[in-house]
TIROZA-377396 format. One record per residue (C-alpha): z, x, y; residue in one letter. Coordinates in steps of 0.2 Angstrom, whole numbers, plus 5000, padded with zeros to 4 digits. Layout:
BEGIN
ZXYa
...
***
This chain:
BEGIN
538046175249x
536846045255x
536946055276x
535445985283x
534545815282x
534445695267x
533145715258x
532445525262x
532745605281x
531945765275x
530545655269x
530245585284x
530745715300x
529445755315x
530045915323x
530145875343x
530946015346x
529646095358x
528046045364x
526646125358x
525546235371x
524046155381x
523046315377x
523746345360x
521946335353x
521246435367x
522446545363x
522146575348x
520146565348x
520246705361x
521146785350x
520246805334x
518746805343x
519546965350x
520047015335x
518246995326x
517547115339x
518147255327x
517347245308x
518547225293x
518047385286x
519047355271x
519047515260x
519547505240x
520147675231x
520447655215x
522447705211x
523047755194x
524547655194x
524847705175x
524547525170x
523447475158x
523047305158x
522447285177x
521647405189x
522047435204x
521047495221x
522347545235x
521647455252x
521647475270x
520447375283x
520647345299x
521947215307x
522347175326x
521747285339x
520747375323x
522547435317x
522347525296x
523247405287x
523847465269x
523847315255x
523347325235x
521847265226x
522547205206x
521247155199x
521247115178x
520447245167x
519547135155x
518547035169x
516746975173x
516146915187x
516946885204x
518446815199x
519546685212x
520746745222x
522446735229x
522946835244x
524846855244x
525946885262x
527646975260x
529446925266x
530246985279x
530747175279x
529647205263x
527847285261x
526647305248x
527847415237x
527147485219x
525647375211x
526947355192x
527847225205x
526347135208x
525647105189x
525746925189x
524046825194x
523146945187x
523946935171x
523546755172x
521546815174x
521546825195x
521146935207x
522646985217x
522747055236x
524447095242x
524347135261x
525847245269x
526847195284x
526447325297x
528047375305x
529347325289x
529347395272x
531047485272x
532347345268x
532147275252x
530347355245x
529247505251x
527847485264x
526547585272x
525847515288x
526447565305x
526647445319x
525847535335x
525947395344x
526947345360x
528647275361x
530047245376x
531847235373x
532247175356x
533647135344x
533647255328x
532347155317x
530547095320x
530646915324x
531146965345x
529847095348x
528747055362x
529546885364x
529246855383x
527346835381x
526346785368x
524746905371x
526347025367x
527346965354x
527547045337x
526846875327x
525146875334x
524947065327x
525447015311x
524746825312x
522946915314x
523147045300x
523546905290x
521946815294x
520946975290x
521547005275x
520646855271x
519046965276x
519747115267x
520047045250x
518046945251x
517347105252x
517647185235x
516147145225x
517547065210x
518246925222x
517446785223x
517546725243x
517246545240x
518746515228x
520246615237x
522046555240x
523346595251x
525446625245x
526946715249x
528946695252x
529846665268x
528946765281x
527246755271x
527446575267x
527346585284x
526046675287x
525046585273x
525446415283x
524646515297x
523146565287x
522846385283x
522946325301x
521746445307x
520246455295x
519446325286x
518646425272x
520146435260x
520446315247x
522346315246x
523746385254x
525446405243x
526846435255x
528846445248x
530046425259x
529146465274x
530046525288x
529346515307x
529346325310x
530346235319x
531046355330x
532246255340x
532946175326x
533346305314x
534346425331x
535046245332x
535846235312x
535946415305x
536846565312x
535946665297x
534546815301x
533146805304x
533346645316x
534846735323x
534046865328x
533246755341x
535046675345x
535846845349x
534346895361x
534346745370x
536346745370x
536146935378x
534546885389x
535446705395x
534146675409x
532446715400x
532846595386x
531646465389x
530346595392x
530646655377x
530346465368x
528746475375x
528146615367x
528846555352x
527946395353x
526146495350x
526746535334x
527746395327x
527146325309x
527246175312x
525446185325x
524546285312x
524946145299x
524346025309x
522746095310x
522546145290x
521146055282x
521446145264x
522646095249x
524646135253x
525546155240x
527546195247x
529346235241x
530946225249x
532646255244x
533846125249x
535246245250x
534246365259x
535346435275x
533946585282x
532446435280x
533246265282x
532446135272x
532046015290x
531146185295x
529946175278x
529645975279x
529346005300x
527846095292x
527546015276x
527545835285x
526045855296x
524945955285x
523245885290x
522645925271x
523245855255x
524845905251x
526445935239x
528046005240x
529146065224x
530846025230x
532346135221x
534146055224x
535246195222x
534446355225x
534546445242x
533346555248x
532846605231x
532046445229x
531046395214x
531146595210x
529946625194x
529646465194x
528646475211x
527646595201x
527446485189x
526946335199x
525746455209x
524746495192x
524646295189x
523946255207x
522646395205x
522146335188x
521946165192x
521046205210x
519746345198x
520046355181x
***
């Protein structure tokens, strides 16, 4: 069922929910420049995935704190020349899993890097990347670790990677570093509307039903994971909520889209109960870029599904052919 806002209200929403951090740009900037103190590295073995119509290079390069980061390189086997790119961000408990679930941009002649989510990879698809990074108490689940400060939290470990993979993929002699997009599902819609706040060498980022926006909101309307994670640590750690908003409030989408300058091309599900559609619009509604948003009635957190997919080919053909 439909539960949130209109879609004339949806339309038209500001998320108020919490103010933004005075230092969120220090914050960041201190952290990427920390971050660039360590090279990319970005390694590319070539892995016989018994496919013929693609090759594909296993990767690993350097994330936060100079962490290996696993992801894949699909790349079409008929190609020439550095190719554009689209750099793809995993949901929530996946990773990178096998390179035949990953065959469709560059069936449609693109160069594809799939980055995997330190830390997840055993829920729904196989990953590969530890998470050796710190964390306090935390429920089971990603989305509360390292919630009482920000220079600690789980998302600024994954937010960097994210950014870096941007580095990774621009290093293979085949990708062609001024035409690469961003895209990815719930947690890595997320991380691409990160992606697109923080650099401003990208020329699109694709988010579907983005997740981590809104924070206050979405505790506020769905008791569904992941957002309940953070209800359950705060209903368990009553007197370090607040605290915990403020970690949260580095991180939230909705500051990252403000800042994006590239083409945002969203979905959201309108049935959605793990990303509410007020969430998606809090972000899509104050991206700073040109922007879109496929809107699918009746779907829940499947979204547009294939036709996402879909709808991602069209935007990279339009935005390079």
């Amino acid at each position: 069922m439909q539960f949130d806002l209109s879609l004339d209200e949806l339309a038209a929403y500001r998320y108020d929910g919490e103010p933004e951090p005075s230092d969120f740009d220090a914050f960041w900037s201190r952290t990427l420049a920390e971050a660039a103190s360590v090279p990319v590295a970005a390694s590319f073995t070539p892995y016989d995935a018994l496919l013929r119509t693609v090759d594909v290079f296993d990767v690993t390069f350097a994330g936060f704190g100079g962490d290996p980061i696993k992801g894949w390189l699909i790349l079409p086997a008929d190609r020439s020349g550095p190719l554009p790119t689209i750099v793809e961000y995993i949901g929530y408990g996946g990773g990178r899993g096998e390179p035949l679930e990953w065959l469709a941009y560059a069936s449609a002649g693109y160069a594809h890097f799939v980055m995997d989510t330190r830390g997840q990879g055993s829920t729904w698809r196989t990953g590969d990347t530890p998470d050796p990074g710190a964390s306090g108490p935390a429920v089971p689940g990603y989305v509360t670790r390292g919630i009482l400060d920000p220079d600690d939290y789980y998302y600024r470990r994954l937010y960097v990677d994210a950014y870096r993979a941007v580095d990774a993929a621009a290093a293979h002699p085949s990708v062609d570093a001024s035409r690469i997009a961003v895209t990815g599902r719930s947690q890595g819609g997320a991380l691409s509307v990160a992606v697109g706040g923080l650099r401003h060498d990208i020329a699109a980022a694709i988010p579907h039903v983005p997740f981590l926006s809104a924070f206050r909101r979405a505790v506020q309307i769905t008791d569904a994971n992941p957002y309940a994670e953070i209800v359950r640590w705060c209903a368990t750690h009553r007197t370090k909520a607040e605290q915990a908003f403020a970690t949260l409030a580095y991180f939230d989408g909705t500051s990252f889209a403000s800042r994006a300058t590239c083409f945002g091309s969203f979905s959201v599900a309108l049935m959605d109960p793990i990303c509410p559609p007020s969430t998606v619009y809090a972000a899509h509604n104050v991206w700073a870029g040109f922007r879109e948003i496929a809107v699918w009635p009746f779907n829940d957190h499947d979204g547009g599904g294939p036709e996402d997919q879909i709808r991602t080919i069209k935007v990279l053909r339009e935005l390079f052919g």
